[in-house]
Each structure stands twice: as structure tokens, then as C-alpha cells.
VOMARZA-151620 format. One line per field, with one value per residue (C-alpha): chain; x, y, z. Coordinates in nm, 4 decimals. Layout:
<rs>
chain <- c(A:...)
px <- c(X:...)
py <- c(Y:...)
pz <- c(Z:...)
</rs>
This chain:
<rs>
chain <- c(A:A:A:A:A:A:A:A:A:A:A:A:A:A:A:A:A:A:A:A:A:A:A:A:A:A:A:A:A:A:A:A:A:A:A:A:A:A:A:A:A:A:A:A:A:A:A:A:A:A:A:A:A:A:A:A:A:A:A:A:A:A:A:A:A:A:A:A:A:A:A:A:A:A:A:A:A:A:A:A:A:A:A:A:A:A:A:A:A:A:A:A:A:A:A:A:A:A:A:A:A:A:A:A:A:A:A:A:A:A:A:A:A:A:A:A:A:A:A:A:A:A:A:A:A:A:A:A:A:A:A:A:A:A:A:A:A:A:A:A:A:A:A:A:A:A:A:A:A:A:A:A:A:A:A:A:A:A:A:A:A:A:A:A:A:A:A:A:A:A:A:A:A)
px <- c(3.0715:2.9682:3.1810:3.1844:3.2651:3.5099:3.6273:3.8171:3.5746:3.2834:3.1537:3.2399:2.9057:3.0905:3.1133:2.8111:2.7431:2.9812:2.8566:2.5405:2.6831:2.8259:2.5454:2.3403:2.5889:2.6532:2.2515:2.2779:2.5579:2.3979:2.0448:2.1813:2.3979:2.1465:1.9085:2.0909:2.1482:1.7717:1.7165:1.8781:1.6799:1.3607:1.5206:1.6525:1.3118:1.1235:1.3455:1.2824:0.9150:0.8974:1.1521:0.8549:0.6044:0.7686:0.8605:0.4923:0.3363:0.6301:0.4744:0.1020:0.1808:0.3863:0.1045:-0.1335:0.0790:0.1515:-0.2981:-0.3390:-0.0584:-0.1889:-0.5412:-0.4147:-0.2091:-0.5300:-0.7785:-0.4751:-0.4451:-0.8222:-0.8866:-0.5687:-0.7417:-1.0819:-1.1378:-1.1226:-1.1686:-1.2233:-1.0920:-1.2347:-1.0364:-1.2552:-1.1022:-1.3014:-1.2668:-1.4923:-1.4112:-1.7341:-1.9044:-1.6517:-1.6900:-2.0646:-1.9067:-1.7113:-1.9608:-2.1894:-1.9308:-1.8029:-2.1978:-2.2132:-1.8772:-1.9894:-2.1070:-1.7540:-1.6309:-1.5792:-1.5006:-1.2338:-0.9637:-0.9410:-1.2624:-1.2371:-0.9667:-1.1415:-1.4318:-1.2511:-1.5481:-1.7569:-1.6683:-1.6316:-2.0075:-2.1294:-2.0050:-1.9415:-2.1524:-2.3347:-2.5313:-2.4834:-2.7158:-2.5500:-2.7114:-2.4803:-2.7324:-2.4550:-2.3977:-2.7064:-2.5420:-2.2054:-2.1888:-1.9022:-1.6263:-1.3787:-1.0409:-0.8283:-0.9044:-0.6128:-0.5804:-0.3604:-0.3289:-0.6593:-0.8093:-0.9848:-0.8532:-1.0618:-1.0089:-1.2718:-1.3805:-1.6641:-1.7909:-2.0932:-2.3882:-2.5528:-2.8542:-3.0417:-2.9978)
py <- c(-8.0991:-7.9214:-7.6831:-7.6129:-7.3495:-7.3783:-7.2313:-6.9579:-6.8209:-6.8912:-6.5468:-6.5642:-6.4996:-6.2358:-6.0704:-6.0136:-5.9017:-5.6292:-5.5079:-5.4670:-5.3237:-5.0803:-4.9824:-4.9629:-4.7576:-4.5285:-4.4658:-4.3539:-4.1483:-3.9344:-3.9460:-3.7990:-3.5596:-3.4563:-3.4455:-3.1626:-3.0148:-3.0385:-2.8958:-2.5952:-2.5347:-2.5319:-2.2989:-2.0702:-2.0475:-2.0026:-1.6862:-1.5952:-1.6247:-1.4345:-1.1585:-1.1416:-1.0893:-0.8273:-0.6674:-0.7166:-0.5192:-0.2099:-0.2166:-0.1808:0.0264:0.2755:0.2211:0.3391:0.6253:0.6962:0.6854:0.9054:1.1581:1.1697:1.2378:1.5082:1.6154:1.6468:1.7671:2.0814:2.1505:2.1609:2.3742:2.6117:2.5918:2.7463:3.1378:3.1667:3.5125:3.8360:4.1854:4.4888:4.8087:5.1403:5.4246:5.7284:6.1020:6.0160:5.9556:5.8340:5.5345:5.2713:5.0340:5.0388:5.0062:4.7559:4.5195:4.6007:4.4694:4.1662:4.0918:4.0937:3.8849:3.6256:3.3449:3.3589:3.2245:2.8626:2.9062:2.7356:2.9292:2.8263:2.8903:3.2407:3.2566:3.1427:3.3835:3.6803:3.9294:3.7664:4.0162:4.3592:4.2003:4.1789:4.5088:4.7321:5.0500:4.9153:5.1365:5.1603:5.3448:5.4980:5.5802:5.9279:6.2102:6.4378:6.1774:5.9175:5.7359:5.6022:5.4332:5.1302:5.0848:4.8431:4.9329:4.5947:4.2214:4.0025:3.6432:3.6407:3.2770:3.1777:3.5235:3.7450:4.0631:4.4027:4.7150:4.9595:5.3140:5.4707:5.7809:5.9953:5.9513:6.3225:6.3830:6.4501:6.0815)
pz <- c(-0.2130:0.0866:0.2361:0.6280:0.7901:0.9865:1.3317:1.1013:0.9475:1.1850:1.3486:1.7331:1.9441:2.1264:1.8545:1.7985:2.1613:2.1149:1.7983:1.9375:2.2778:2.0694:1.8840:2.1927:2.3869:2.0392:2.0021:2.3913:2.3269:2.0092:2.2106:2.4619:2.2691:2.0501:2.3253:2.5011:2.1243:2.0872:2.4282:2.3571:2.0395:2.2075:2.4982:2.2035:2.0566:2.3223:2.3970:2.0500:2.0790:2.3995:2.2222:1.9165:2.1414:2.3329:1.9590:1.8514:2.1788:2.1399:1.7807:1.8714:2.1518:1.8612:1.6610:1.9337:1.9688:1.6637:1.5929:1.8739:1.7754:1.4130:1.5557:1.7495:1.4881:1.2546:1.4878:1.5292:1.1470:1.1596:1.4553:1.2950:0.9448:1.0869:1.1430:1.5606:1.6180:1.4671:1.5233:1.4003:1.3767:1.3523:1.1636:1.1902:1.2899:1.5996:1.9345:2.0537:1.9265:1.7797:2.0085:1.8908:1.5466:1.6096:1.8163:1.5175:1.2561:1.5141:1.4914:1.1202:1.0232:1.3347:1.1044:0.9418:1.2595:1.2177:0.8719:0.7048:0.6228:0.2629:0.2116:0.2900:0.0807:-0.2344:-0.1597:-0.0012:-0.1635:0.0858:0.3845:0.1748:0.0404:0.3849:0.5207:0.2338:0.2484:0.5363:0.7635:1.1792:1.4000:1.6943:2.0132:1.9993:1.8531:1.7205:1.4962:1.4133:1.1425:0.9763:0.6600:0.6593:0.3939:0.4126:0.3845:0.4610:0.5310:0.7101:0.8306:1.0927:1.2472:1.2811:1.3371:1.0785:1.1159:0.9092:0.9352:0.8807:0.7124:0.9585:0.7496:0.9190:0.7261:0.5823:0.8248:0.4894:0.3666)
</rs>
């Protein structure tokens, strides 16, 4: 036996025309929903990308800055770690010719200038060596000679400070 179906339980064409409508009209609805939704996504990363970018150039400019700064910075500590200048202080019971002493003795200690620092430090014999009992000429006849002694060696800053012991020479010597 065959059953038909009957006008009860036979789906009505317009039926299916609204089912369809209605799936038509819902897959508008969340397109366009989720179109706007998607929109604002790509809006909220391109604002993201152009807030990286801005991020990444402060960083390479810092980093720029921060090269240059530490180059500076270094190029300081070295210039501060080398000997500069030196200064010479004459004692002696003579009035006339320490300033021939002391150009002598500025002459002597010049290749210390450029010198680190530190490696003064670790060789401070090095000076009293080069100027220890040390023999000037002067152009002053009461006294032709003075023999050199130091007496103290200072690094102040980057200068070399010594201080030295001008004793006349016996005209028999």
C-alpha cells in the first residue's frame, strides 16, 4: 500500500520561499554586520601598525642617541684618563733661572704627555728615573749648573704635577 501525502502534510511552496527569504535576508544581515565588525579591525590595526612604527623610529632614534652619547661618553673617559699637561714647580735658593729649570724639566717629562694615566701609575719610578740627579746648564754664570732631585709627583685631573729640588752643582764637578 502506497501512502500519499496528503494536503496536511504536503510542504506549502511558500514555505519554502520564506525559508529561503529568510536565509537570504539573515546572510545580509550578519554580512553586513560583520562587515562593519571587520571594518573596524582593519581600521584598529592599521592604527596599531602606524603606532609600531612610530615606537620603532623613537627606538632607533634613542638608540642613535644613546650610540652617540656612549661615544662621547668614551672618547671623555679617554681624553680624562691621558696625562694633558704638566707643571713643574722649582724649589731652589735661586732667584734667577727656574724658568730655565722648569722649561728644561717640561722638555724632559714631554713624552709622558699623552700617557695614560694608569700607566703612570703602574710605573710611577718612571719620572724620578728620568729626572733624578739630572744635570741643567744655565745661561746665568754665577751659577753654571744645578743638579735635579725630585721631591713630589702628583696627578691632578689629567695633569702631571712634580715638584722639584734645584741644587747648584760644585764648580769643581
Amino acid at each position: 500500500m502506497r501512502h500519499h501525502i496528503t494536503g496536511r502534510f504536503r510542504p506549502h511552496p511558500r514555505i519554502w520561499v520564506v525559508f529561503i527569504f529568510g536565509i537570504l535576508i539573515g546572510a545580509a544581515g550578519m554580512l553586513v554586520y560583520l562587515g562593519e565588525k571587520l571594518d573596524s579591525f582593519y581600521l584598529e590595526r592599521d592604527a596599531m601598525y602606524y603606532a609600531n612604527n612610530q615606537k620603532q623610529k623613537e627606538i632607533l632614534r634613542l638608540k642613535t642617541e644613546l650610540d652617540r652619547l656612549t661615544h662621547e661618553e668614551s672618547k671623555r673617559r679617554e681624553a680624562a684618563g691621558k696625562i694633558r699637561k704638566i707643571q713643574v714647580e722649582v724649589l731652589t735658593p735661586q732667584r734667577f733661572g727656574q724658568e730655565t729649570i722648569k722649561a728644561e724639566v717640561e722638555k724632559l717629562l714631554q713624552p709622558f704627555v699623552g700617557k695614560s694615566i694608569e700607566w703612570l701609575g703602574r710605573n710611577p719610578d718612571l719620572v724620578d728615573t728620568v729626572l733624578q740627579g739630572r744635570t741643567i746648564r744655565l745661561s746665568d754664570p754665577k751659577a753654571s749648573a744645578v743638579q735635579l732631585h725630585v721631591k713630589y709627583v702628583t696627578l691632578v685631573d689629567s695633569d702631571l704635577k712634580v715638584w722639584i729640588d734645584a741644587r747648584d752643582v760644585p764648580a769643581d764637578e
